[in-house]
Every structure is written in structure tokens, then in C-alpha cells.
C-alpha positions in Angstrom: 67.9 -167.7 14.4 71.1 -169.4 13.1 72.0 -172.7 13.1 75.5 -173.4 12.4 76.5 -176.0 9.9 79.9 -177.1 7.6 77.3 -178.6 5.3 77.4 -177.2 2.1 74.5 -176.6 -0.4 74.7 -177.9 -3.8 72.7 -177.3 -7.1 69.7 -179.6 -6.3 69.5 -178.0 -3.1 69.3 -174.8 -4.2 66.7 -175.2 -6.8 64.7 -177.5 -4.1 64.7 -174.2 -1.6 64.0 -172.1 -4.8 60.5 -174.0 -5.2 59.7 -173.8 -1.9 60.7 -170.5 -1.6 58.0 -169.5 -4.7 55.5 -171.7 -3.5 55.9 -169.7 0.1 55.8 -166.3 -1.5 52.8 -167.1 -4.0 50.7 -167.9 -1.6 51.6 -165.1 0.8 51.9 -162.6 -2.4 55.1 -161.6 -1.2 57.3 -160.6 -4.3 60.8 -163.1 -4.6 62.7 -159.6 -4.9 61.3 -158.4 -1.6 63.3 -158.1 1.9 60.2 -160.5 3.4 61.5 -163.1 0.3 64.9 -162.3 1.3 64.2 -163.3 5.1 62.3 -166.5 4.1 65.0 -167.6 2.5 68.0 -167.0 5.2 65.2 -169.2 7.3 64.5 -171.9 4.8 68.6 -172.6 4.4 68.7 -172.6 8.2 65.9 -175.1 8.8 67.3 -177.0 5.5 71.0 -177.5 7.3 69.0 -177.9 10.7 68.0 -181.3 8.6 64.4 -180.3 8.0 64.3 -181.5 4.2 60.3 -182.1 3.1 58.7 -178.6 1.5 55.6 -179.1 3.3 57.9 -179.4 6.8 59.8 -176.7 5.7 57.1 -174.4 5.2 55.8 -175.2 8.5 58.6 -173.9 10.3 58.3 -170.9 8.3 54.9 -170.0 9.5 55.0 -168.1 12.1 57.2 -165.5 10.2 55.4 -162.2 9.6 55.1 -161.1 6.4 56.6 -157.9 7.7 59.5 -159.0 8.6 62.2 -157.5 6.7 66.4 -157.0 7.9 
């Protein structure tokens, strides 16, 4: 999934998706340099344009990804 967006992503952002990103693959001891890492993260910048913005939300929607999934 997606979503298309003209938003842009600044440094705050970026280091905000970076923590939620570690906090995601800590607890799922997925390793950041992984292709499951790399698939959470294509997800969490989708849901973060989509306008989902708090790391608890965010980490909902990220649920029901596998962590098999890999490109």
C-alpha cells in the first residue's frame, strides 16, 4: 500500500519515524538493517503522510505486518 502525498518529510520527522521504527524492531527482534526493517519503514512513512502522527497509532497500523515480509 501507497498512499500518495506532495508532503515532504523533514529532519524531525525523520528522526520521529527512526524511533518508532527501533522501538518496532526491538520488540519484534527484527535487525534495522534487515528487508523486514526496510518494509516497516516504507509502511511507517506511508501511514505518517496518510496523517497517522502518534508512535503508539503508528505502530498499530503496523501490526498486522508479518515479520516475514520482505520486498
Amino acid at each position: 500500500m501507497t498512499f500518495s502525498s506532495f508532503d515532504t518529510l523533514d529532519a524531525r520527522d525523520l528522526s520521529f519515524l527512526r524511533m518508532v521504527l527501533e522501538d518496532i524492531c526491538t520488540e519484534r527482534a527484527i535487525s534495522m538493517d534487515g528487508p523486514e526493517a526496510a518494509d516497516m519503514a516504507r509502511a511507517l512513512i506511508d501511514w505518517y503522510l496518510f496523517g497517522i502522527r502518534h508512535p503508539q497509532q503508528l505502530k498499530q497500523m503496523l501490526a498486522p505486518l508479518p515479520t516475514f515480509l520482505a520486498s
